[in-house]
C-alpha positions in Angstrom: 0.0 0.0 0.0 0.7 3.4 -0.5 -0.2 6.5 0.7 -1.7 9.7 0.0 1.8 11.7 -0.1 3.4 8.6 -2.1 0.7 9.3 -5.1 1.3 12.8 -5.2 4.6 11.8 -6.5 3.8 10.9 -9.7 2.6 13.1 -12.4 0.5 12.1 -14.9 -0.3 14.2 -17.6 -2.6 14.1 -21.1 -0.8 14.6 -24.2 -1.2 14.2 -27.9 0.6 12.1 -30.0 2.3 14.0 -33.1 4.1 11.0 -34.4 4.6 7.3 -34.1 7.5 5.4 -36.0 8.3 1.9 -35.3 11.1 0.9 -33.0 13.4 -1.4 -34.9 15.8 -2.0 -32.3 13.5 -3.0 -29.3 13.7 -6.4 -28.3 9.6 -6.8 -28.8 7.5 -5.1 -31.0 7.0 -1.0 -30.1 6.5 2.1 -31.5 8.5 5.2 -30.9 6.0 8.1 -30.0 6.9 11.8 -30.0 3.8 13.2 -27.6 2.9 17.4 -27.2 2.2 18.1 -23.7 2.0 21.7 -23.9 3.9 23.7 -21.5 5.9 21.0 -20.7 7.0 20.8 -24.3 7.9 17.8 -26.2 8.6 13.9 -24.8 9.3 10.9 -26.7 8.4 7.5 -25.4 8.7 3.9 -26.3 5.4 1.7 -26.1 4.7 -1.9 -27.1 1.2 -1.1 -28.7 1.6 -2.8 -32.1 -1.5 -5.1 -31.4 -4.4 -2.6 -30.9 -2.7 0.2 -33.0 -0.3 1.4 -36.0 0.9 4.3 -36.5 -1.3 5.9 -39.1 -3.8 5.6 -36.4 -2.2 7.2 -33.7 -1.0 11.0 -34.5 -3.8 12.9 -32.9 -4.4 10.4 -30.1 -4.4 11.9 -26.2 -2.9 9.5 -24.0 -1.7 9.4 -20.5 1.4 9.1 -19.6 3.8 9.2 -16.0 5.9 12.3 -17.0 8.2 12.5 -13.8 10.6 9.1 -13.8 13.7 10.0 -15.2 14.9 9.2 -18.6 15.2 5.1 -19.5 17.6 3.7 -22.2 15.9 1.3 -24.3 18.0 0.0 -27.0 19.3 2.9 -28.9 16.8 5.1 -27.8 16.2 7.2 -24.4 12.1 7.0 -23.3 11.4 10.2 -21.5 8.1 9.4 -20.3 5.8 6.1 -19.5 2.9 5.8 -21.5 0.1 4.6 -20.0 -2.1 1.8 -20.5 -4.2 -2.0 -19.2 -2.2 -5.1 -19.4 -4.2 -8.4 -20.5 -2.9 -11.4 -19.8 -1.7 -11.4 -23.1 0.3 -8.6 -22.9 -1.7 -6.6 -24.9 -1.8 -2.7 -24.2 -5.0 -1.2 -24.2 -3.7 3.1 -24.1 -5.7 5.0 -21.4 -7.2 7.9 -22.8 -9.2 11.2 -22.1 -12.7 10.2 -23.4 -13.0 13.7 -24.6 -10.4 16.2 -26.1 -8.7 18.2 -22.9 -5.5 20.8 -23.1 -2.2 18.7 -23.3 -0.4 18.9 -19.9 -2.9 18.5 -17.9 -2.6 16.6 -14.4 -4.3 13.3 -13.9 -5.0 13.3 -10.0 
């Protein structure tokens, strides 16, 4: 369990996808997302959603992702944000996402 003060720790914020490439050097399937979230400018992020997704689909998309951890090296490539989404058993990624269009940046709480 955690508390109250331990969840204020982690910031969560909406943002728009502008692009989505693949990522030919992960070790599973992922896309490389560039995601808007205004003020806070510009983060990239690596996310195994090939299944549900490609990436004519996605540019345009608000997501959620954990903007706070630092930066992760993946590969060749350094993730700057965790995107965020529901795990089936699978391992299928299901994105979470604003059911209506909101300003990017803001706070999930």
């Amino acid at each position: 369990m955690i508390n109250w003060t331990d969840f204020e720790k982690i910031d969560m914020r909406v943002g728009t996808i502008l692009e989505a490439s693949i990522f030919e050097k992960a070790k599973k399937p992922a896309f490389i997302l560039t995601i808007d979230f205004g003020k806070m400018g510009i983060k990239r992020s690596s996310a195994q959603i090939t299944d549900l997704y490609s990436i004519e689909s996605l540019p345009g998309q608000q997501i959620i992702a954990v903007v706070n951890f630092p930066s992760k090296q993946i590969a060749n490539f350094h993730s700057e944000c965790l995107v965020m989404g529901s795990v089936d058993n699978k391992g299928i990624v299901t994105l979470i996402q604003p059911t209506c269009r909101v300003d990017n940046g803001l706070r999930i709480g």
